[in-house]
C-alpha positions as CSV (number, residue, x, y, z in Angstrom):
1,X,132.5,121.9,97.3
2,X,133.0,125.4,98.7
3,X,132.7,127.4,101.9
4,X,131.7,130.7,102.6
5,X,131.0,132.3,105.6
6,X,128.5,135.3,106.5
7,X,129.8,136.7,109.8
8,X,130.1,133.9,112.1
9,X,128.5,130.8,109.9
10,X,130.5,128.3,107.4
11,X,127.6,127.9,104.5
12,X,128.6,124.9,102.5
13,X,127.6,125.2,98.9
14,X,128.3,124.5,95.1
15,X,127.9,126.8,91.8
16,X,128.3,125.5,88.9
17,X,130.1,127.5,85.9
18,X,128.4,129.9,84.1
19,X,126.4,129.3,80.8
20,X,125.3,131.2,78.2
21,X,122.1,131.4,80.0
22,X,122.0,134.8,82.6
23,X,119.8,132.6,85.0
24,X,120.8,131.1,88.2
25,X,119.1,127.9,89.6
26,X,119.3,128.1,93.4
27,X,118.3,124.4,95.1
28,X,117.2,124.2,98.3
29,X,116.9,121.2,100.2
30,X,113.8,120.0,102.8
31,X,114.3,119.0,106.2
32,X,117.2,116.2,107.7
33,X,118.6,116.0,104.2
34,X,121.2,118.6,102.6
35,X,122.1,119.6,99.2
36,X,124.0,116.3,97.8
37,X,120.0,115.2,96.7
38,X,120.4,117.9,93.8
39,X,123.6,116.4,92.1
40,X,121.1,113.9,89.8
41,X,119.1,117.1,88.6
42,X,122.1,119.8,88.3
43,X,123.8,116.8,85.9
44,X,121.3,117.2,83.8
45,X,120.4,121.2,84.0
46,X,123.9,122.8,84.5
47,X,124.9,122.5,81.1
48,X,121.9,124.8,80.2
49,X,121.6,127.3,83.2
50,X,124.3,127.9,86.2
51,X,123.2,125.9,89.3
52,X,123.7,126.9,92.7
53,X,123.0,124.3,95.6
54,X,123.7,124.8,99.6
55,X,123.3,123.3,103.2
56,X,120.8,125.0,104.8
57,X,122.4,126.3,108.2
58,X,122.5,123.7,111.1
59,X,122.4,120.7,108.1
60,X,124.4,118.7,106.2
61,X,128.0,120.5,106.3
62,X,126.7,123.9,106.9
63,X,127.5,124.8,110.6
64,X,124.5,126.1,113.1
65,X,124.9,129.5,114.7
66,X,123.1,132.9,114.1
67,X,121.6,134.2,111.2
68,X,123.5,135.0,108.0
69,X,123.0,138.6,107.1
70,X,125.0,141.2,105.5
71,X,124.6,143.6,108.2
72,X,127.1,143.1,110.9
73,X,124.7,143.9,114.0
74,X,122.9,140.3,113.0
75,X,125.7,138.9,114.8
76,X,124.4,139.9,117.8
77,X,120.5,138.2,116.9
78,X,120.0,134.6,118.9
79,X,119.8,131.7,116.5
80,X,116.7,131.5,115.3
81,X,115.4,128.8,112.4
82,X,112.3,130.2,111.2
83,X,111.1,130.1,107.5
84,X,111.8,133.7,107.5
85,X,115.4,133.4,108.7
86,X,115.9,130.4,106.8
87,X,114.4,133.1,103.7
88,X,117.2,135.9,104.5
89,X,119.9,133.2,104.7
90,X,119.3,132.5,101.4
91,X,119.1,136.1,100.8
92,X,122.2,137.3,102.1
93,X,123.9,134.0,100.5
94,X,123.1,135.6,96.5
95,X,123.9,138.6,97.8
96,X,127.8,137.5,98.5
97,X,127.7,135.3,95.9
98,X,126.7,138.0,93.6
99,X,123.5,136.3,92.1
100,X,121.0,139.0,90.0
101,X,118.4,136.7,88.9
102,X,117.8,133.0,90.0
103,X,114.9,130.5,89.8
104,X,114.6,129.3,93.3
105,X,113.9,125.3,93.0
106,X,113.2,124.0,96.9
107,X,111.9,120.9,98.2
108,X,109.1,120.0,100.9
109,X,110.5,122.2,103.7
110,X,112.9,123.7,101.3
111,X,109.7,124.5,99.0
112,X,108.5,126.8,101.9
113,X,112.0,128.7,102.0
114,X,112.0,129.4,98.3
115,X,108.4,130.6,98.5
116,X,109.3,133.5,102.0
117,X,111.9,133.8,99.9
118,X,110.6,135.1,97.1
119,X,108.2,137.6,99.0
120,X,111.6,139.2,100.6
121,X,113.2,139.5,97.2
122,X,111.3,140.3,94.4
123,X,113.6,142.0,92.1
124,X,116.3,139.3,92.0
125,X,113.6,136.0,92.4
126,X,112.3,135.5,89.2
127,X,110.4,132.6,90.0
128,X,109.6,129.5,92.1
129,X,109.2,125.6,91.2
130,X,108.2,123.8,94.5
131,X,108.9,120.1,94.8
132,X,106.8,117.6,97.1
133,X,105.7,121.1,98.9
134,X,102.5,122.2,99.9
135,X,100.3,123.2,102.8
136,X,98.4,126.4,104.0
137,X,95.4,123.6,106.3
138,X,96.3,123.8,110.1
139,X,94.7,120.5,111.4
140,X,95.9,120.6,115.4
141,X,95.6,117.5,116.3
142,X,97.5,116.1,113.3
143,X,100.4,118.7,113.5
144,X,100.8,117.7,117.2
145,X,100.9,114.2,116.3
146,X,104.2,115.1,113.7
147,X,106.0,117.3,115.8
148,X,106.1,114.9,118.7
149,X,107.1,112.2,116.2
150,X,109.3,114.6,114.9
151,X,111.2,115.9,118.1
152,X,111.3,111.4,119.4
153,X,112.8,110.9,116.4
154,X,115.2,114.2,116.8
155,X,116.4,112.5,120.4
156,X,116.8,108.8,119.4
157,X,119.6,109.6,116.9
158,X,122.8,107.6,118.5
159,X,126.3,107.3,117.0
160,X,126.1,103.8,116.5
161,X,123.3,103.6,114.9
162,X,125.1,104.3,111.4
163,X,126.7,100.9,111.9
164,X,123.6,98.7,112.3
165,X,123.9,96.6,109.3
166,X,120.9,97.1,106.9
167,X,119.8,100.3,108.5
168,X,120.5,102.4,105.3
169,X,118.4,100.1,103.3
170,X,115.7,101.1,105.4
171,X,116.4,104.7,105.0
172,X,116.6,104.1,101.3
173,X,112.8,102.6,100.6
174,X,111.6,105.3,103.5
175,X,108.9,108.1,102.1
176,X,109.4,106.5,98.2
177,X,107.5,105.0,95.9
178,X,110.3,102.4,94.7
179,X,113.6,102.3,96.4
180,X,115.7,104.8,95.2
181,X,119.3,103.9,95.1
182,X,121.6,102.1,98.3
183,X,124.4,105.2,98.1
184,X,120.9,107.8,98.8
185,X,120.2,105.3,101.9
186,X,123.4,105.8,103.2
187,X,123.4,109.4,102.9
188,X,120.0,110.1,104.1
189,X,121.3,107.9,106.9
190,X,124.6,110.5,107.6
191,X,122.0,113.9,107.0
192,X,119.8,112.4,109.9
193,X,122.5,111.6,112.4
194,X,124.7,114.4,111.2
195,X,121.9,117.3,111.5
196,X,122.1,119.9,114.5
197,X,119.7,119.0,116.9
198,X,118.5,122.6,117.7
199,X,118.4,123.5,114.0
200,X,116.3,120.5,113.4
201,X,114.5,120.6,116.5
202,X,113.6,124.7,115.6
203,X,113.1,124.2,112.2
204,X,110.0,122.0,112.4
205,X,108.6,123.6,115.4
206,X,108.9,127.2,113.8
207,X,107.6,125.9,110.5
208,X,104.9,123.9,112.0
209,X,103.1,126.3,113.7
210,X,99.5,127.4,113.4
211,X,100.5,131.0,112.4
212,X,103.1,130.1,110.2
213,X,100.8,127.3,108.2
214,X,98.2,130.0,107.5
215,X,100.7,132.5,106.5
216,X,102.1,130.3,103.6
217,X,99.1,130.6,101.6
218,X,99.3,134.5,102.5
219,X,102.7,134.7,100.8
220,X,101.8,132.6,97.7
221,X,98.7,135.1,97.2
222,X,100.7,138.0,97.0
223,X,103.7,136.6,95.3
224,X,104.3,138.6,91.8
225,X,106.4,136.1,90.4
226,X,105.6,132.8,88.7
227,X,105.2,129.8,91.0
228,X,105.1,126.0,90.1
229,X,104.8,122.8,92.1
230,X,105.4,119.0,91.5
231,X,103.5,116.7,93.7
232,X,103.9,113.0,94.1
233,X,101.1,111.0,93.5
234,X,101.8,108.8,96.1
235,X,103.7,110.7,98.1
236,X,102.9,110.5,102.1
237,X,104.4,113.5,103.7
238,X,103.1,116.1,101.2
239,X,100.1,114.5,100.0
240,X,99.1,116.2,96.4
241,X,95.8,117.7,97.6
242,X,98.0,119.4,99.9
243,X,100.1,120.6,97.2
244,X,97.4,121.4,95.0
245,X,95.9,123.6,97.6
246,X,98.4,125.7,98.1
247,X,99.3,126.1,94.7
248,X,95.3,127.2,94.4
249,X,96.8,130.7,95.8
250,X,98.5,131.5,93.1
251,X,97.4,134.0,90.5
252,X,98.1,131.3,88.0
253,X,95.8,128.2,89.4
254,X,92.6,127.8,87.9
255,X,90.9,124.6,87.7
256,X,92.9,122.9,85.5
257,X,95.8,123.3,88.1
258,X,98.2,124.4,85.4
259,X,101.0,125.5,88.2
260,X,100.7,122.0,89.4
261,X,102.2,119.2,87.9
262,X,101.3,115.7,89.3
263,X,104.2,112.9,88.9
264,X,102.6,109.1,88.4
265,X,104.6,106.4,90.6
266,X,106.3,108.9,92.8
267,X,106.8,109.6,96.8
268,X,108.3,112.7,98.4
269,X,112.0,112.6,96.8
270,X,110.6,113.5,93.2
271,X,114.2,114.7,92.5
272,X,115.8,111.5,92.9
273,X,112.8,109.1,92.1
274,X,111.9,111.1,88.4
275,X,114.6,113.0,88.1
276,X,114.1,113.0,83.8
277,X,110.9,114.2,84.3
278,X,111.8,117.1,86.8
279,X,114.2,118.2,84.7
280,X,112.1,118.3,81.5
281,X,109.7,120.5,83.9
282,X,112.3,122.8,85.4
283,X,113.8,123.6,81.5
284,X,110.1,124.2,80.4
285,X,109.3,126.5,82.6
286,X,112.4,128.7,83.0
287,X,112.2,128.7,78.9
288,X,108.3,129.5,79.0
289,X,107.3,126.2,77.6
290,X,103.8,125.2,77.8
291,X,104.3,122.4,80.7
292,X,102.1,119.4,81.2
293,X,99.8,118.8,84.4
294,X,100.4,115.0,84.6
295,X,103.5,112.7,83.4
């Protein structure tokens, strides 16, 4: 575990050492969890490619405040959690780090912040590989439905609940297909209760919006680089028609889906619950392997 800090802002992260390989995979995590779901994949991929993974700011053990940036007058912009900010975070975190070229690998809300990402950075993004992340269909009445759940759920988050026996095994079997295993329960338990409750709050409002939904499909349009996604077949958040129509923007889609790979007996953790077969898809496509559609 490291720290750095951009201006005002500790960003918890970890790089792994350099291989032989001149590519960087950057993880980015979705929303309430923080980078510890990665360690599982990065086992398997850091002996091939160098493998960067980090809190997003406000989660996990990455402290909340203003926007990281390189340019010292940021430190005078209010917080602000939007995909976009979340996007130059990332940015300005390669940019310390001094990362040239990087595959950016992010999940659900994560998947979103890879994808603005991307559009800011073209030169040093090389690609994209979205997991249990889709979108681009506004449906009001749904998306007013999940914030409010979202924002309840935000305000009921008390101290003690972390010692109500069994409540990690509920968190363990919640959004999967098959209960993953009890150590993720517990620490999808401590990323709920530990998360800052105006980055959380902002970051699903922001992201949620009606605007913001209908510019995601915008972004994937125009992207020049390569862009992938894995959906869960039976995966409730992000269902795969979701996924698939978003990945229908890209330049690559046709109607085969080949930028879409579609996981059997999986929910919206696909980097815990089929970890081997992420992995195989990750290596395939940073190698330019043909890559299957379905597993």
């Amino acid at each position: 575990m490291s720290t750095i800090e951009p201006l005002t802002v500790l960003c918890d992260y970890e790089l792994t050492p350099p291989t032989k390989s001149n590519i960087v995979l950057v993880f980015v995590h979705g929303w309430l969890l923080s980078r510890c779901y990665w360690e599982p994949l990065i086992q398997q991929l850091s002996p091939h490619y160098q493998c960067l993974s980090y809190d997003l700011r406000g989660f996990g053990r990455s402290a909340a405040g203003a926007p990281w940036h390189p340019n010292p007058a940021s430190a005078a912009i209010p917080n602000n959690y939007s995909l976009a900010s979340h996007a130059t975070d990332l940015q300005a975190l390669l940019t310390q780090l001094n990362i040239e070229q990087a595959w950016l690998v992010g999940h659900s809300l994560g998947g979103s912040i890879a994808l603005w990402a991307a559009d800011l950075d073209v030169e040093r993004i090389q690609g994209v590989i979205c997991i249990n992340a889709g979108g681009g269909i506004y449906l009001e009445q749904e998306f007013a439905k999940f914030r409010q759940a979202g924002q309840q759920m935000l305000t009921f988050r008390p101290h003690w609940l972390r010692y109500v026996p069994l409540i990690d095994q509920a968190f363990r079997q919640m959004a999967v297909t098959q209960p993953i295993a009890s150590h993720w329960g517990k620490q999808r338990l401590i990323d709920f209760l530990d998360a800052d409750l105006e980055a959380a709050r902002e970051s699903l409002l922001t992201s949620t919006t009606k605007a913001e939904v209908h510019q995601l499909p915008q972004i994937v349009a125009r992207l020049k680089q390569p862009a992938y996604f894995i959906a869960g077949a039976t995966d409730t958040i992000m269902e795969p028609r979701y996924v698939k129509h978003l990945a229908s923007f890209h330049r690559s889609f046709d109607e085969w889906g080949e930028n879409v790979l579609n996981l059997s007996t999986c929910g919206h953790l696909a980097m815990l619950e089929q970890t081997d077969a992420v992995a195989q898809y990750i290596q395939s496509i940073v190698q330019g392997i043909a890559v299957p559609a379905c597993i």
